[in-house]
Residue frames relative to the residue before (quaternion, step in Angstrom):
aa qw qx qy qz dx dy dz
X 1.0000 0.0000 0.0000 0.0000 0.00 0.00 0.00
X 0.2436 -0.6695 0.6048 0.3558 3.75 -0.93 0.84
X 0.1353 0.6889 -0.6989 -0.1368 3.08 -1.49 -0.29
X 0.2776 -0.6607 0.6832 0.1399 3.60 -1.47 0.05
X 0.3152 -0.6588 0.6824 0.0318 3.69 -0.91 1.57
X 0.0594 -0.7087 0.7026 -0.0253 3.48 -1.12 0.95
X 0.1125 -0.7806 0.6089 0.0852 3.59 -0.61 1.01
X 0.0384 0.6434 -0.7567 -0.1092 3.73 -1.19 -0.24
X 0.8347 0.1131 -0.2789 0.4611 3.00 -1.93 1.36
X 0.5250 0.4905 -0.5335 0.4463 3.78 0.35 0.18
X 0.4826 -0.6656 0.5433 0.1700 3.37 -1.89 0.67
X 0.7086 -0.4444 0.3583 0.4148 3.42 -1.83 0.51
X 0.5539 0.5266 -0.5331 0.3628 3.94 0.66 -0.84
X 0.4777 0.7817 -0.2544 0.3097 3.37 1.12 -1.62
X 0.6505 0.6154 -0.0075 0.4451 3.28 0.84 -1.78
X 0.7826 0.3676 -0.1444 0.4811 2.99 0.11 -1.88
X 0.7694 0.3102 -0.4206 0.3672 3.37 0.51 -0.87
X 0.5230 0.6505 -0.4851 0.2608 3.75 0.95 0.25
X 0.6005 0.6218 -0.2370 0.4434 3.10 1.39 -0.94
X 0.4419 0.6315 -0.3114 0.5558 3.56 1.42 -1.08
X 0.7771 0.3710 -0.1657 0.4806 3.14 -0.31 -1.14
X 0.5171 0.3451 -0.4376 0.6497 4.10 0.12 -0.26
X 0.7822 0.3431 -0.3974 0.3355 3.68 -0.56 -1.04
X 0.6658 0.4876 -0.3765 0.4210 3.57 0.67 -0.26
X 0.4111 0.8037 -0.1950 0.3835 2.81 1.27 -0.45
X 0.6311 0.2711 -0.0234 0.7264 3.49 0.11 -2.22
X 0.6802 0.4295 -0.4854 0.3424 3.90 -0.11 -0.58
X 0.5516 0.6002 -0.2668 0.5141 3.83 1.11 -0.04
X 0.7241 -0.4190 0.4643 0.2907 3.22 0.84 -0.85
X 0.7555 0.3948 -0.0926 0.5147 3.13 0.54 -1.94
X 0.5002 -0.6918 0.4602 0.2437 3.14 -1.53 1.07
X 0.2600 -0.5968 0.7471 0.1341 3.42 -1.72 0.60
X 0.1973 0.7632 -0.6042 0.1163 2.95 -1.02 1.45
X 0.1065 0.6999 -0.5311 0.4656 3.36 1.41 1.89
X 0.0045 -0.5147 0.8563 -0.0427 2.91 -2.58 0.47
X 0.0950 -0.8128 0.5646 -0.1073 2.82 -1.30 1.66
X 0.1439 0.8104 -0.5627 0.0772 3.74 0.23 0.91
X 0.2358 -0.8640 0.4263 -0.1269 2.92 -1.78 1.64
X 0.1700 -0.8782 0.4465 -0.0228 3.41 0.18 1.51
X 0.5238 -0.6302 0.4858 0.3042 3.27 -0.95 1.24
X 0.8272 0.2175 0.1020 0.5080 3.40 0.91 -1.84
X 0.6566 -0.5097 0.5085 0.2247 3.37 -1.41 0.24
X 0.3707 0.7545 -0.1993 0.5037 2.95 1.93 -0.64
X 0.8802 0.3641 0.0739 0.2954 2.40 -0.44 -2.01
X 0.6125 0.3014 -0.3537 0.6395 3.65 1.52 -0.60
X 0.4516 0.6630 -0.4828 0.3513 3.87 0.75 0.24
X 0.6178 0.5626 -0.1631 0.5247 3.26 0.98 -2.03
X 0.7713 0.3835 -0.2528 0.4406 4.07 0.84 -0.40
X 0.7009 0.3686 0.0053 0.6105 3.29 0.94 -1.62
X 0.3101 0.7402 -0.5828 0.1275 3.63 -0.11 1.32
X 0.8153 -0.4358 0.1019 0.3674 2.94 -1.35 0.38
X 0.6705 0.4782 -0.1582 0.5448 3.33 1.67 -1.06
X 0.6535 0.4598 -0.4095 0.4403 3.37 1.17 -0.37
X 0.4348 0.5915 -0.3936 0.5534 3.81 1.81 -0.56
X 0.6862 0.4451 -0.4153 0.3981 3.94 -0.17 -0.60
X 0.5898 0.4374 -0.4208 0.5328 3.89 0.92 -0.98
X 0.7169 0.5042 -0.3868 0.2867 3.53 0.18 -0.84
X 0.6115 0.4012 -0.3590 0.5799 3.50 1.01 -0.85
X 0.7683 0.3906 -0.3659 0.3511 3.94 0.35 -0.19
X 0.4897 0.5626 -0.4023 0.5309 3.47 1.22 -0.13
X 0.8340 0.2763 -0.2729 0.3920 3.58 0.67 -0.66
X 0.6434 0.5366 -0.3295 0.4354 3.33 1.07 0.79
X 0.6271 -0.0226 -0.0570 0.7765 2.98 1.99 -0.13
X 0.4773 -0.6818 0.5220 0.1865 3.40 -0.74 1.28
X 0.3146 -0.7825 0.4570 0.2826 3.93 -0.60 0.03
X 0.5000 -0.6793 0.4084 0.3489 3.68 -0.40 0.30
X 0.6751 -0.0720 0.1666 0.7151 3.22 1.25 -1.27
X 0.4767 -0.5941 0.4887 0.4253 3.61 -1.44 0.72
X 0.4509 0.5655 -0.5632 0.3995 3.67 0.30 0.76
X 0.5131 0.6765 -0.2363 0.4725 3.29 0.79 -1.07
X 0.7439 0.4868 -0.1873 0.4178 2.85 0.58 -1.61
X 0.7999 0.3387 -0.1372 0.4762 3.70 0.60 -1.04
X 0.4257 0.5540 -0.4603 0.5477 3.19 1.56 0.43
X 0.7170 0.5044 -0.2126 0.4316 3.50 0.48 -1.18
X 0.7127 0.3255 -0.2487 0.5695 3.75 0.64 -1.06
X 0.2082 -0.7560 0.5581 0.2715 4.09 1.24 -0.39
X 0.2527 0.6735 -0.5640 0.4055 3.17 0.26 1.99
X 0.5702 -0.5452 0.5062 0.3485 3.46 -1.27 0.67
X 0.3421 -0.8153 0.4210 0.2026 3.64 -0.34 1.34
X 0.4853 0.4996 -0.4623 0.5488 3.77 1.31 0.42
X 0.7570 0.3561 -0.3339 0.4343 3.66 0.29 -0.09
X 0.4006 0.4937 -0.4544 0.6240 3.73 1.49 -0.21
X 0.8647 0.3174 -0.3427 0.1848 3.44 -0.07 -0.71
X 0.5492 0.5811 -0.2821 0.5302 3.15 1.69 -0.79
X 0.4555 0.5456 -0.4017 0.5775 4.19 1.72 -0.11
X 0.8239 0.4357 -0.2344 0.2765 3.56 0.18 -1.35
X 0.3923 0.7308 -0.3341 0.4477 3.17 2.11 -0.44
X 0.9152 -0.0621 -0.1291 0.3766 2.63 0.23 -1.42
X 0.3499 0.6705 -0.5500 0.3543 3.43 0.53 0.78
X 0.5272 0.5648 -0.3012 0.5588 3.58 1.69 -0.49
X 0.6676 0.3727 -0.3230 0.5577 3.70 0.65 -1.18
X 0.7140 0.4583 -0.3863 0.3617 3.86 0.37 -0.44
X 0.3956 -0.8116 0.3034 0.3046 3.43 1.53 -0.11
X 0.3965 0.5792 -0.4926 0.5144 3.35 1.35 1.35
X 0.6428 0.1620 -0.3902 0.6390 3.70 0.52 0.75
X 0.1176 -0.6866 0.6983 0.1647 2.88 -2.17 -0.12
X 0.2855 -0.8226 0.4789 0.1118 3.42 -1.09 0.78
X 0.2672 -0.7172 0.6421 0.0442 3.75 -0.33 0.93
X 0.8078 0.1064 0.2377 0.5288 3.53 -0.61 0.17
X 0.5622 -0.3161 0.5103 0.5689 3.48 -1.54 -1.98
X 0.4039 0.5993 -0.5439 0.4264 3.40 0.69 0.77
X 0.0928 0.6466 -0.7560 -0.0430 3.60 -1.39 0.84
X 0.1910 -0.7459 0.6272 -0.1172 2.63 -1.61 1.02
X 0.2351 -0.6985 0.6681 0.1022 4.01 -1.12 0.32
X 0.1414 -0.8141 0.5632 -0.0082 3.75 0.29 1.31
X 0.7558 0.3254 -0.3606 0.4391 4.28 0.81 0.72
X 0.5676 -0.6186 0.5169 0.1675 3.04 -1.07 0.29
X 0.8057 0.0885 0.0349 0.5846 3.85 0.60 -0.40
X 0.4046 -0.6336 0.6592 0.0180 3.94 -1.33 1.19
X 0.1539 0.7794 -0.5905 -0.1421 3.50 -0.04 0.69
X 0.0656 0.8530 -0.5157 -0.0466 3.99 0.00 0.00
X 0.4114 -0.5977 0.6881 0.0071 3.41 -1.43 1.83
X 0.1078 -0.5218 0.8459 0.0250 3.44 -1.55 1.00
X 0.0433 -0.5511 0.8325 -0.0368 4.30 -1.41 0.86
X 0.4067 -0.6015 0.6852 0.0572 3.54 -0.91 1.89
């Protein structure tokens, strides 16, 4: 199963030792087939991971889009704001793009709140 672990408020040791650990990993052989994305704030994974940018994500990964038209045809969304979503949800590395193909390549959001 992919999946991609989103922390907020956790530290660089935190990090580092995740990365460690993958590299020892692929250095073994054994696949790494993780994504790890780190948010200072609650904010800050807010300002990325809204509510409307969360709905493309669960629809991208049930039906890939052809093109982010497509996309805003299908979800019936102004197709500047799909795109200005798919940006960044692409720069945040929770979509991928192929071409005009978008896509969500996991299966499961895992996401740590550190009080």
């Amino acid at each position: 199963m992919n999946k991609v672990e989103i922390t907020v408020g956790g530290s660089l040791e935190e990090d580092g030792k995740a990365f460690v650990n993958a590299w020892r990993l692929a250095e073994a052989g054994e696949e790494v087939n993780e994504q790890r994305l780190s948010f200072e704030t609650l904010e800050g994974l807010m300002s990325v991971l809204t509510p409307k940018r969360f709905e493309i994500l669960k629809h991208v990964h049930r039906q890939p889009a052809a093109t982010i038209r497509a996309l805003a045809t299908q979800l019936q969304r102004d197709y500047r704001n799909i795109y200005d979503d798919v940006i960044a949800l692409t720069g945040a590395g929770l979509l991928s793009r192929s071409g005009t193909q978008v896509r969500a390549e996991y299966d499961v959001i895992e996401a740590r709140l550190t009080l």
